[in-house]
C-alpha positions as CSV (number, residue, x, y, z in Angstrom):
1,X,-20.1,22.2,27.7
2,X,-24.3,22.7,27.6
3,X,-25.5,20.7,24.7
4,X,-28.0,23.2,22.5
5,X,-31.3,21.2,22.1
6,X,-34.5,21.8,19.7
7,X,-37.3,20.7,21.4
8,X,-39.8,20.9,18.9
9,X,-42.1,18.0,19.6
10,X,-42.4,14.9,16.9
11,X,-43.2,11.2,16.4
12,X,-39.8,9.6,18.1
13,X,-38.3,6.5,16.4
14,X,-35.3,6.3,18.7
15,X,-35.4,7.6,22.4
16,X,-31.5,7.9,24.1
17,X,-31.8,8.3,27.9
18,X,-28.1,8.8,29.7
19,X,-26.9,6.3,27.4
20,X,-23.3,5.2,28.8
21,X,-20.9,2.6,27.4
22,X,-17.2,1.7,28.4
23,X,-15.0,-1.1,26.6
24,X,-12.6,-1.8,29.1
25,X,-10.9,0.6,32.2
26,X,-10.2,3.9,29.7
27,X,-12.6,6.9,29.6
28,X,-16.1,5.8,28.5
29,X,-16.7,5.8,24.3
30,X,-20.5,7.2,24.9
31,X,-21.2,9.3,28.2
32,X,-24.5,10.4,29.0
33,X,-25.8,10.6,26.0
34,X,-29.3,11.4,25.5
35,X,-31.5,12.7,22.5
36,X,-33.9,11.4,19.9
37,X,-34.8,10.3,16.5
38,X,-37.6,11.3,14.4
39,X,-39.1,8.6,11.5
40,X,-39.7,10.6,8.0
41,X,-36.4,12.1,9.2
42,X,-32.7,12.3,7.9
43,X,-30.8,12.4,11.7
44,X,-27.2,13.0,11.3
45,X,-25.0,11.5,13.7
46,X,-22.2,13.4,13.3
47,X,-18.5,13.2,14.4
48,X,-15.2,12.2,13.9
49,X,-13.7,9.0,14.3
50,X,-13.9,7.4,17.4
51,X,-16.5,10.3,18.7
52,X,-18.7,7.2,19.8
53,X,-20.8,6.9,16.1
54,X,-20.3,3.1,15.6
55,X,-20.9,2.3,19.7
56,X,-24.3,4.1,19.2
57,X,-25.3,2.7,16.3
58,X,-24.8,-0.7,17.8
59,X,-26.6,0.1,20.7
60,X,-29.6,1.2,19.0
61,X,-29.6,-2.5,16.7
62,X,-30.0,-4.0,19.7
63,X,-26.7,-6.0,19.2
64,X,-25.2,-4.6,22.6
65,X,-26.9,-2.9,25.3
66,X,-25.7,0.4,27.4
67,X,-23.5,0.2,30.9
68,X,-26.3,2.8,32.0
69,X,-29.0,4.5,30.6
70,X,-31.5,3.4,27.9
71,X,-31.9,3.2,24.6
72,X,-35.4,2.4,23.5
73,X,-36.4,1.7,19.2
74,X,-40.0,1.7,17.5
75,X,-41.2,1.6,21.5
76,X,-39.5,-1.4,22.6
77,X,-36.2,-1.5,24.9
78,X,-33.1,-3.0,23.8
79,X,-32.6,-4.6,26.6
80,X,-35.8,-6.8,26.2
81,X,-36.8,-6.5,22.8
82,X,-33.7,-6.8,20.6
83,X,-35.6,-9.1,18.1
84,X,-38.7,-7.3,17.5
85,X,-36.0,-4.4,16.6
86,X,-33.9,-5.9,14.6
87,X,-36.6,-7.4,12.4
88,X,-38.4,-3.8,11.8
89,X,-35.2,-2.1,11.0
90,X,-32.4,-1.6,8.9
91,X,-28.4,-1.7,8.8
92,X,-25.5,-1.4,6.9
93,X,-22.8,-1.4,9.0
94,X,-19.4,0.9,8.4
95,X,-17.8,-2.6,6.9
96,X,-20.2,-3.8,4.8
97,X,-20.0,-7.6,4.7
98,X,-20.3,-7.9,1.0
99,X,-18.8,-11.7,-0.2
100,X,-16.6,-10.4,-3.2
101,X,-16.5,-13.3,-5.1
102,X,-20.4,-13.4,-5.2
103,X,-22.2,-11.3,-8.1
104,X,-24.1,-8.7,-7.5
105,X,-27.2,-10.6,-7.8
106,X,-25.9,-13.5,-5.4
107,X,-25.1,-11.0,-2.8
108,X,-28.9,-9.8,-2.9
109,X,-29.7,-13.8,-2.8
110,X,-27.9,-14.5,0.2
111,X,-28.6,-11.3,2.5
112,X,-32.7,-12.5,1.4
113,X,-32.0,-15.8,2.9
114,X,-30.6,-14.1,6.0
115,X,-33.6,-12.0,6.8
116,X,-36.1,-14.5,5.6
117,X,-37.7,-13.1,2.6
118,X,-40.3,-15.1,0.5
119,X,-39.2,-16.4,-2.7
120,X,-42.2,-15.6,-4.3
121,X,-41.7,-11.6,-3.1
122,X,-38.1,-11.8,-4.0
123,X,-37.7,-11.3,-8.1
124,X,-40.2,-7.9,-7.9
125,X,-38.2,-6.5,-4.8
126,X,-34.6,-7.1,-6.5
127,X,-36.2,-5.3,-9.7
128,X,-37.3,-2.7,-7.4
129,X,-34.0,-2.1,-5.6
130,X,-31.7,-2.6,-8.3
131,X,-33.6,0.1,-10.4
132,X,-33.7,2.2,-7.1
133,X,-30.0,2.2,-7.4
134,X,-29.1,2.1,-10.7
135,X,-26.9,-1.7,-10.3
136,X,-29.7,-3.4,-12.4
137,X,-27.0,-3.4,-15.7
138,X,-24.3,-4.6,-13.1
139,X,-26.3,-7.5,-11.5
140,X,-24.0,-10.1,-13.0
141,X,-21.0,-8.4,-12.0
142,X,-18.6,-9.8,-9.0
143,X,-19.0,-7.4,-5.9
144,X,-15.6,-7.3,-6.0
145,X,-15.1,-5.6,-9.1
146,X,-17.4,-2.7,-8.4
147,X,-16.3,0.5,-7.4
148,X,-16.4,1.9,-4.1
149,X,-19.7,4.1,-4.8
150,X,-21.1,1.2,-6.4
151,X,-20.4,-1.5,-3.2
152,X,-22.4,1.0,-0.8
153,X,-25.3,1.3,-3.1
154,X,-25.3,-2.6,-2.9
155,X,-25.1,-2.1,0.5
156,X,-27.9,-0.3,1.1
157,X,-29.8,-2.5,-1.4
158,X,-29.2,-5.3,0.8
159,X,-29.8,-3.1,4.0
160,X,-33.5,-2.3,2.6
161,X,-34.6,-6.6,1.2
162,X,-37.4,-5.8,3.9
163,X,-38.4,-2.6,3.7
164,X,-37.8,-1.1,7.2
165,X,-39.3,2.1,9.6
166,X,-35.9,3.2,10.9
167,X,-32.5,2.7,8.4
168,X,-29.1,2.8,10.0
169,X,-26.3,3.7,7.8
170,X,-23.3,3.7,9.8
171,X,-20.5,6.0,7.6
172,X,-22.1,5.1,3.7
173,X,-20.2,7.7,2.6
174,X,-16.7,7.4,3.7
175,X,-13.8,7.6,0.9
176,X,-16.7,7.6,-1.4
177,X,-16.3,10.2,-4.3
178,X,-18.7,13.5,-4.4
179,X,-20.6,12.0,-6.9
180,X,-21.8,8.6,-5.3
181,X,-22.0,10.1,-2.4
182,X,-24.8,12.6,-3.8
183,X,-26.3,9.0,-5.5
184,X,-26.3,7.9,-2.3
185,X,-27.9,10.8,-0.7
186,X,-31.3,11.3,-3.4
187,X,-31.7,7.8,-2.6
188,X,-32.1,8.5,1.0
189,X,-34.0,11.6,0.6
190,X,-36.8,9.3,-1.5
191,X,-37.1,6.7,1.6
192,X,-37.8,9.8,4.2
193,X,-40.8,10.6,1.8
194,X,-41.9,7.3,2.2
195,X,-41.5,7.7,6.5
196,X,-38.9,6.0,6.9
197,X,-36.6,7.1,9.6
198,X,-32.8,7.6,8.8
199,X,-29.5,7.6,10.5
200,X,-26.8,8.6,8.6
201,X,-23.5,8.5,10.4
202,X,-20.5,10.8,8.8
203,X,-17.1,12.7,9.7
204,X,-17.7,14.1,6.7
205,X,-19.2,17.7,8.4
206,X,-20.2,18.8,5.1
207,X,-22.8,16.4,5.2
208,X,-24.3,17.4,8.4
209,X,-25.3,20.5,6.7
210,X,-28.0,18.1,4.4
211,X,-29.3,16.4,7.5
212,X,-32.7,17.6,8.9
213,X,-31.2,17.3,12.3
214,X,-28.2,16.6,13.8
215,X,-26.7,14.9,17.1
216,X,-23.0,16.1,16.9
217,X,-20.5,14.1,19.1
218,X,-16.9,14.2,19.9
219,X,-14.7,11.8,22.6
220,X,-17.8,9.8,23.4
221,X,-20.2,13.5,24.6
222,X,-23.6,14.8,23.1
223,X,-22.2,18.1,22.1
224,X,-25.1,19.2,20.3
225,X,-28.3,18.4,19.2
226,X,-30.6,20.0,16.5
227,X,-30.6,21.3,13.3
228,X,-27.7,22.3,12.0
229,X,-28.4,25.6,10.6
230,X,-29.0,26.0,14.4
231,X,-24.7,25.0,15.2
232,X,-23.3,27.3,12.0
233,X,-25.7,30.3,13.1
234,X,-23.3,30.1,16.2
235,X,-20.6,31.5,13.6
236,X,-22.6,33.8,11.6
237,X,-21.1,37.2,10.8
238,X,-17.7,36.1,12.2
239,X,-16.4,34.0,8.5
240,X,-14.1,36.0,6.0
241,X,-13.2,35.4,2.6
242,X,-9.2,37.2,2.0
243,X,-9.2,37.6,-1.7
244,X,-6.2,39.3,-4.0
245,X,-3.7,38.3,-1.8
246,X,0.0,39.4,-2.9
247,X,2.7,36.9,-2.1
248,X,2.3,33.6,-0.9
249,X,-1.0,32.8,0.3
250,X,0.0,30.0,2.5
251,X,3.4,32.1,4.6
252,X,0.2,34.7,4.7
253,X,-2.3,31.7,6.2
254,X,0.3,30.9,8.6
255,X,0.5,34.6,9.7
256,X,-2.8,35.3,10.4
257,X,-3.3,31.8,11.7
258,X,-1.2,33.1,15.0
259,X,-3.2,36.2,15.3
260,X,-5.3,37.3,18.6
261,X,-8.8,36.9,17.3
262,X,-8.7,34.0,14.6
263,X,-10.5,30.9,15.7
264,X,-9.9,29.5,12.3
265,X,-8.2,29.9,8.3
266,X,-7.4,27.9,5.3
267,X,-7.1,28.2,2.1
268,X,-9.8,28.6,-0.4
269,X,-8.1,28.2,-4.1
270,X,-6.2,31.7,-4.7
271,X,-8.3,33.4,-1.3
272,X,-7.8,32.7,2.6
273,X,-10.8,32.0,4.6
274,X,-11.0,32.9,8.1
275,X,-13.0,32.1,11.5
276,X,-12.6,35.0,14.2
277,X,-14.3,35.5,17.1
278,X,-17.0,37.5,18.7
279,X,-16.6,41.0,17.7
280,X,-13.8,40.7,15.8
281,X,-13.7,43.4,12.9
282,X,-12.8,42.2,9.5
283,X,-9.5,43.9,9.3
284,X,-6.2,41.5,10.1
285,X,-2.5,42.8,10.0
286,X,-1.0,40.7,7.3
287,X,-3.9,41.6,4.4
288,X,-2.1,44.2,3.3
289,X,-3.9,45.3,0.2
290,X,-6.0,42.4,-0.7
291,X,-9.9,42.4,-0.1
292,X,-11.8,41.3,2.5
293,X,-15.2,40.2,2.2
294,X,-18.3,38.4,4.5
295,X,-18.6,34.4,4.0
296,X,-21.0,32.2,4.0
297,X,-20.7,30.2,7.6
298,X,-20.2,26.5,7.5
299,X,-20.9,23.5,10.0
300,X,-17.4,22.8,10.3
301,X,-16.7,26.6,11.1
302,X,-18.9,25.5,14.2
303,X,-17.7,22.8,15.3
304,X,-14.3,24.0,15.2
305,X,-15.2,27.4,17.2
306,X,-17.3,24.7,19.6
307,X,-13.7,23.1,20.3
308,X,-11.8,26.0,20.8
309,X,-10.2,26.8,17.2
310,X,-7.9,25.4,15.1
311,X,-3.9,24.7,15.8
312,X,-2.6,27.9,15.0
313,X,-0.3,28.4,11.8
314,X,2.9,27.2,13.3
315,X,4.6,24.1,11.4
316,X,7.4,22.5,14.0
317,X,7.8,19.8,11.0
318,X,8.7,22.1,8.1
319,X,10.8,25.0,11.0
320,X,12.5,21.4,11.5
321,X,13.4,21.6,7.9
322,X,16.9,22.8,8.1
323,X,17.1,24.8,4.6
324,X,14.8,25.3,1.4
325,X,14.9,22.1,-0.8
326,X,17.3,22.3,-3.6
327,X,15.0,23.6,-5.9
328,X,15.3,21.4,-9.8
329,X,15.4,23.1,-13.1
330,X,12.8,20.3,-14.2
331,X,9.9,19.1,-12.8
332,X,10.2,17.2,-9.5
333,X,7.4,14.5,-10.2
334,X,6.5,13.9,-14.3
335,X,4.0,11.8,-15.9
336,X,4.8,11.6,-19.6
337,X,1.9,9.4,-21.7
338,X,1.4,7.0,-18.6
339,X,-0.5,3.4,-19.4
340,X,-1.6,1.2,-17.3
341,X,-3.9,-2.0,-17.9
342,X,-4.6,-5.0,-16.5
343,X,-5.8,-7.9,-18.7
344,X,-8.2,-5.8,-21.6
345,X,-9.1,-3.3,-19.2
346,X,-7.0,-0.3,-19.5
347,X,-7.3,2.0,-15.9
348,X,-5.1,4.7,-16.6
349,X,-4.6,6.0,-20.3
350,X,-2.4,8.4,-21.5
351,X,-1.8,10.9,-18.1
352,X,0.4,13.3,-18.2
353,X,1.7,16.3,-16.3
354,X,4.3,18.0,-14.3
355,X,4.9,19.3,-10.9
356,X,7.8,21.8,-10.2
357,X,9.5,21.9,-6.6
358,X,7.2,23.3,-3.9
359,X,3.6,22.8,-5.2
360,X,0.6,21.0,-4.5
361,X,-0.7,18.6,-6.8
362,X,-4.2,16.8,-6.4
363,X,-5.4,13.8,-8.3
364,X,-8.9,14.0,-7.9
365,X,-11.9,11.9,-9.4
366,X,-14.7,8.9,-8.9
367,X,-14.1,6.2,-7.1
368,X,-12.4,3.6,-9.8
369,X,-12.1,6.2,-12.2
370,X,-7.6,5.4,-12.5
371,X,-6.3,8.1,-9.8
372,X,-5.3,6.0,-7.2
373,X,-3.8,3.8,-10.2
374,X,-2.1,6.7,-11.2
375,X,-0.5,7.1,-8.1
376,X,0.8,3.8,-7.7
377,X,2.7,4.3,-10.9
378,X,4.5,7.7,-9.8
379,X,5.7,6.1,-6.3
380,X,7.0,2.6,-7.8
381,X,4.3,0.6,-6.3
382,X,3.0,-0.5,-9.9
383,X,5.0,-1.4,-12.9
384,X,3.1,1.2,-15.8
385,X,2.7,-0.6,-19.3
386,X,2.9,2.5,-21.3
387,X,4.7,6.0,-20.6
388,X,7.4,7.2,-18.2
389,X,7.1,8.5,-14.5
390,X,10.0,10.9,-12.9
391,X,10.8,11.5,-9.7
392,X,13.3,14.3,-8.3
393,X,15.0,13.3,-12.4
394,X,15.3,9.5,-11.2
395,X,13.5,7.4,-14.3
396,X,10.8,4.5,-11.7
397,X,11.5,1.7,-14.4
398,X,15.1,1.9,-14.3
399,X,16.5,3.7,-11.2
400,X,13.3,3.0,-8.9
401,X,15.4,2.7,-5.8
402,X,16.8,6.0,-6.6
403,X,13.4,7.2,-7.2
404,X,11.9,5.9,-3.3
405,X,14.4,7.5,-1.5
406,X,13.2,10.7,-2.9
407,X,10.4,10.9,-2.2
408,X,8.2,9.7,1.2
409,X,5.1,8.2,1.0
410,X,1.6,7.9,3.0
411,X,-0.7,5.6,2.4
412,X,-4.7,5.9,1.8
413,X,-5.1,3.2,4.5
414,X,-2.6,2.9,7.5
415,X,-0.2,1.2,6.1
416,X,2.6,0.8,9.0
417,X,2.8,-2.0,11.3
418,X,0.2,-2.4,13.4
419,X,1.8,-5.3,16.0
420,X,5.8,-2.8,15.9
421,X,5.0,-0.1,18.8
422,X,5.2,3.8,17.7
423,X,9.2,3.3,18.3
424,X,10.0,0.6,16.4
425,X,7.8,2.0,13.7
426,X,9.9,5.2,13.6
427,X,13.1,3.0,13.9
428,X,12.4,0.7,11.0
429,X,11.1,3.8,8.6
430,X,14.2,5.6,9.6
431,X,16.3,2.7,8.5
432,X,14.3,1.7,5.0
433,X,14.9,5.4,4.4
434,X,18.5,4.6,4.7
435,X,19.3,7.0,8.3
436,X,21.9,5.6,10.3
437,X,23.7,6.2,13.5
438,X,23.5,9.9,15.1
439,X,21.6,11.1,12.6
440,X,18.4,8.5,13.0
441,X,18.3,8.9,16.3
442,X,18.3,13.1,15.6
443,X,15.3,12.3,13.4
444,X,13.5,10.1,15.4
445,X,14.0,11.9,18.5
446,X,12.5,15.2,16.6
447,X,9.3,13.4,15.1
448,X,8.7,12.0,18.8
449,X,8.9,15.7,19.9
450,X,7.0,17.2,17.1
451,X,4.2,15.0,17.0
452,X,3.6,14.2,21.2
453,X,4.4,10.3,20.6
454,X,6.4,10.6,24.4
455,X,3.9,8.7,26.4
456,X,2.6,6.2,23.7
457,X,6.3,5.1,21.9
458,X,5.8,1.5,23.9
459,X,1.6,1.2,22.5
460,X,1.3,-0.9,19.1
461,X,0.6,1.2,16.2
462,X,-2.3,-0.8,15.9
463,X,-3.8,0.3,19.4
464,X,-3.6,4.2,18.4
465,X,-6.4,6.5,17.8
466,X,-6.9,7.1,14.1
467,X,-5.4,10.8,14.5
468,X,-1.9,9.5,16.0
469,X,-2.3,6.8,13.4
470,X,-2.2,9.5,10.8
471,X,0.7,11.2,12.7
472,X,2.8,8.3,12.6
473,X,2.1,7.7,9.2
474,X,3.4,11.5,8.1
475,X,6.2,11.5,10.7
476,X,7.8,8.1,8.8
477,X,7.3,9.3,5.4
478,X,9.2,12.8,6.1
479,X,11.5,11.2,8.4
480,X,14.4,11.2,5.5
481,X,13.0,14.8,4.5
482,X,12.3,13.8,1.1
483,X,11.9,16.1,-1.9
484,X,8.4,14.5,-2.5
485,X,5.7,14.1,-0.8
486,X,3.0,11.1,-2.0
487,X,-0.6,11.5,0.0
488,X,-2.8,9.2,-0.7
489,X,-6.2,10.4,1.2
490,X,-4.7,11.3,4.3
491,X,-7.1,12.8,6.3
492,X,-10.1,10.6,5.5
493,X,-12.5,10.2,9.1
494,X,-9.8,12.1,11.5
495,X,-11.2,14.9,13.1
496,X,-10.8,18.6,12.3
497,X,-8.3,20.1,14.4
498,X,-6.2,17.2,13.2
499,X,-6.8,17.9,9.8
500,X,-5.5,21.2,10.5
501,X,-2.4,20.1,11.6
502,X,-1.7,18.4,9.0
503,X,-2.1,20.6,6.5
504,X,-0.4,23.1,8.8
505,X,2.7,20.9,8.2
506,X,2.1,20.6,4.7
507,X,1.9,24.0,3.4
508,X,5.2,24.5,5.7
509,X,7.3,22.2,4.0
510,X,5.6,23.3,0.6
511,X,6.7,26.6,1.3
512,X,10.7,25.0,2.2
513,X,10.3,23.6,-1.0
514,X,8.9,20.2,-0.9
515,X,6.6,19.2,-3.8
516,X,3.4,17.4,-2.8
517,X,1.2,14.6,-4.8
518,X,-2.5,14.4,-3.1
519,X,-5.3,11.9,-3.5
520,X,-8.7,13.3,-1.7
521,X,-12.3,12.9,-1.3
522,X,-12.5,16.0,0.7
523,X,-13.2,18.7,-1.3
524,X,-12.0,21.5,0.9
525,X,-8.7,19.8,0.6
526,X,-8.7,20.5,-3.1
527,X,-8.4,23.6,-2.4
528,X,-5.3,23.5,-1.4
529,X,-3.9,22.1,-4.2
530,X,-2.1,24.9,-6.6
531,X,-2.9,22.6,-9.9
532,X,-5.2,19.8,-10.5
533,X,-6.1,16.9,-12.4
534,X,-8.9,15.4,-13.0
535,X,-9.5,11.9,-13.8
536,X,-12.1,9.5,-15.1
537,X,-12.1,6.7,-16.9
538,X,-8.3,6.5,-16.9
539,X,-8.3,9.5,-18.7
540,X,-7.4,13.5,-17.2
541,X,-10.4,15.4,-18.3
542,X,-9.3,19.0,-16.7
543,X,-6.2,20.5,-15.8
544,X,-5.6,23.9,-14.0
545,X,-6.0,25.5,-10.8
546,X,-8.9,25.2,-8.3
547,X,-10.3,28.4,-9.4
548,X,-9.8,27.7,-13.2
549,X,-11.8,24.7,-12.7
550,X,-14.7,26.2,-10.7
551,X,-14.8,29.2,-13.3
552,X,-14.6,26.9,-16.1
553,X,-18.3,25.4,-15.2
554,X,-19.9,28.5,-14.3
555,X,-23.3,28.8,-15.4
556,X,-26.2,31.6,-14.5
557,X,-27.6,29.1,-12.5
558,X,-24.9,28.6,-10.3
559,X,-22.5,31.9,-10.7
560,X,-20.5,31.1,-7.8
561,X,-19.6,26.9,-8.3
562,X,-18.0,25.2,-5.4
563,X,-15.2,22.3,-5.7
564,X,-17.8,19.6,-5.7
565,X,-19.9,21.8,-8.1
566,X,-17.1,21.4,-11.0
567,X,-15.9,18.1,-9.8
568,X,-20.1,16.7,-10.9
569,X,-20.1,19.4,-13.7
570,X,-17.0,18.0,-15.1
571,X,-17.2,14.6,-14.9
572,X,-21.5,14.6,-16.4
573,X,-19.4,16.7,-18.9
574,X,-16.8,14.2,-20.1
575,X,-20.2,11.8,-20.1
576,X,-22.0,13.5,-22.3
577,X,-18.8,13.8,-24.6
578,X,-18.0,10.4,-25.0
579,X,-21.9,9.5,-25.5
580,X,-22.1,11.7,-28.6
């Protein structure tokens, strides 16, 4: 595949010449890669996970050098020069190596001593940097104890102690919430005025769309290079918005997903948006009556279309499903006046709602804010100190073993057994979920089918890519075919087309009847949801559908909101509520 270049000439900070790089005998994780990067400049380096973002990020701080090809920073080689480099730039790496049980200010103290900064400089640069990002009232705090917006603005706090030419953020943003991530961003924006040169790595695609220019990788290849209105013009005229659609939305997704002609759909709150290709007309055989209108392209529509389309709208998971699940006359998950503290800190106060068989749920809000307390709670993981959680009618306090075998559950990191192989991870899921004889080996033998695990059953779980991670992770927690469904971010750094899948899979079985709890940063994912609940501060602050939210912060400004809009709106909002 050609990469597409701008070659509009500028001051390079960062010059990549064929740079190649192999860890061990597999296929290389960067192959001849070349490009550049501009100072006064935010350059996106842009991919999934394992595209190759961390090796080159690496490569450029000097701290390894390429198999072939050259990498070479503020004029001087890595090879030679790796000191001179790393004392002019900056870098937070993806795993920021905060000490927890250090304060805020401590963590500032030590990283100082590490890159040699004068006392006497030191009390007027903290003053400067906590100010810059807003931690100055949180100084004495443990670094522990902060949120997970609040530990990568300490991060780059720590990454700027000597005020460098080129900044190397490798992922700041990942499972950070909407709002810290835009935090994060204006902070960035003020150090390109300044000249500084940025690298800001992300599989967050949305985010390539605020870069200035973009080097978009995937499997280790330069795929393209320049700005990124550049990539989504590659889909312009070709994206639909499917609005007053009768029925189902998701059977009709699923439908048109399978179509000659559509690269790519999901759903957009109560509309379907759609991908098609070159000279496609607007018109597709299961609309029916509804409305079919232009869209406005998107990064990810591009990189999509660049890798051939989505997965199509066929579910072998929820066909699998061998009948509609019995439907309840009650809800199938319930939060009635849910409480839980720890110590005099109370993290989630007073939630309640409902969710009947077959929909989508999202808990949604800032990082700390109670959600992913709330969770915890409604799957048995923690005890709540107030209030009553439900599943499938099975009370958690008293009948909680009842409760887990109702329900399957996916973890917001990868939570299986990283030295079991893909086999004996199915076998001892199977088994927890109480399957036994003819029938576990059925099961097991389907999610093997289902989800391609053939020629990697022997690898450790550990050893997978983060995609067949994910797979692994869904195919144990429907291995029982439970009534619920508990997601706890679980698509956060895959790559698209496996995002697809799984949400392919999960509007299948929501459509056979299986109820769904979600936790998710993404807000395209949101949109899924058919209800959801906000929360901050331990407390729900809104309650509806997608669309009811997004409507319920229009302004003249900004007629036409997006998720992330009313996510911000709402949240300043419930602020500027409890200020008054």
């Amino acid at each position: 595949m050609n990469v597409v270049a701008d070659t509009a000439l500028a001051a390079d900070f960062v010059r990549l010449d064929g740079v190649t790089k192999r860890f061990g005998q597999g296929k290389p994780a960067l192959d001849q890669v070349s490009g550049s990067i501009r100072g006064g400049e935010i350059t996106g380096l842009v991919g999934p996970d394992g595209a190759g973002k961390t090796t080159l990020i690496r490569l450029m701080t000097g701290l390894m050098v390429p198999d072939i090809g050259g990498v070479e920073v503020l004029g001087f080689g890595t090879r030679e020069r790796s000191a001179e480099i790393q004392a002019a730039i900056g870098y937070m790496p993806q795993r920021f190596g905060l000490y927890e049980d250090l304060s805020v200010q401590e963590n500032l103290e030590l990283y100082a001593d590490l890159r040699g900064l004068p006392k006497q400089d030191r009390a007027t640069i903290f003053d400067e940097l906590l100010t810059f990002t807003d931690l100055k009232r949180f100084s004495t705090r443990l670094s522990g104890k902060l949120s997970g917006g609040m530990k990568q603005k300490l991060g780059l706090a720590c990454a700027l102690l000597k005020k460098p030419r080129l900044l190397l953020l490798d992922e700041p943003g990942v499972g950070v919430d909407p709002i810290s991530r835009r935090d994060l961003w204006k902070m960035v924006e003020d150090l390109i005025k300044e000249g500084v040169g940025v690298v800001w790595s992300t599989a967050y695609l949305d985010e390539a769309e605020a870069c200035d220019r973009v080097l978009l990788l995937n499997d280790g290849k330069l795929l393209f290079s320049g700005k990124p209105q550049q990539m989504t013009d590659r889909v312009k005229g070709r994206v639909f918005r499917v609005s007053g659609v009768s029925g189902r939305r998701r059977t009709m997704l699923a439908k048109l997903l399978d179509e000659d002609g559509i690269v790519d759909g999901g759903i957009q709150g109560e509309a379907i948006r759609l991908v098609t290709t070159p000279g496609r007309e607007a018109r597709f055989a299961a609309s029916g009556d509804a409305k079919v209108g232009p869209a406005e392209p998107r990064f990810e529509d591009a990189f999509v279309d660049m890798l051939g389309g989505g997965p199509g709208g066929r579910s072998r998971l929820a066909e699998a499903q061998a009948s509609l699940v019995a439907r309840r006359e009650g809800p199938v998950i319930e939060a009635k006046g849910l409480v839980k503290r720890f110590g005099d800190f109370t993290a989630a106060d007073n939630i309640t709602f409902e969710i009947p068989s077959g929909e989508i749920f999202g808990l949604l809000g800032p990082n700390g804010a109670g959600k992913s307390t709330t969770f915890k709670m409604l799957c048995g993981l923690l005890k709540p100190t107030g209030g009553e959680g439900r599943v499938a009618g099975f009370d958690l306090r008293r009948d909680a073993a009842q409760a887990r075998n109702r329900l399957g559950y996916m973890a917001q990191k990868f939570s299986l057994y990283g030295d079991l192989s893909v086999r004996q991870n199915l076998q001892f899921f199977a088994g927890v979920y109480g399957l036994t004889g003819s029938k576990k080996r059925e099961r097991i033998e389907l999610m093997t089918s289902i989800f391609d695990f053939g020629p990697r059953l022997s690898m450790s779980a550990k050893d997978l890519p983060l995609g067949l991670k994910q797979r692994l992770a869904l195919a144990c927690a429907v291995m029982h075919e439970p009534q619920a469904l508990f997601l706890d971010e679980p698509t956060s750094g895959v790559d698209p087309i496996t995002r697809r899948e799984f949400w392919t899979h999960i509007n299948g079985l929501v459509e056979k009847g299986v109820t769904v709890l979600v936790t998710t940063h993404f807000m395209d994912e949101a949109e899924y949801c058919d209800r959801i609940s906000l929360i901050y501060r331990g407390r729900s602050i809104a309650l509806g559908s997608p669309d009811e939210l997004k409507a319920s912060v229009v302004t003249e400004e900004n007629p036409d909101p997006t998720m992330e809009d009313a996510f911000i709106a709402l949240v300043q909002g419930s602020e500027t509520r409890d200020a008054k």
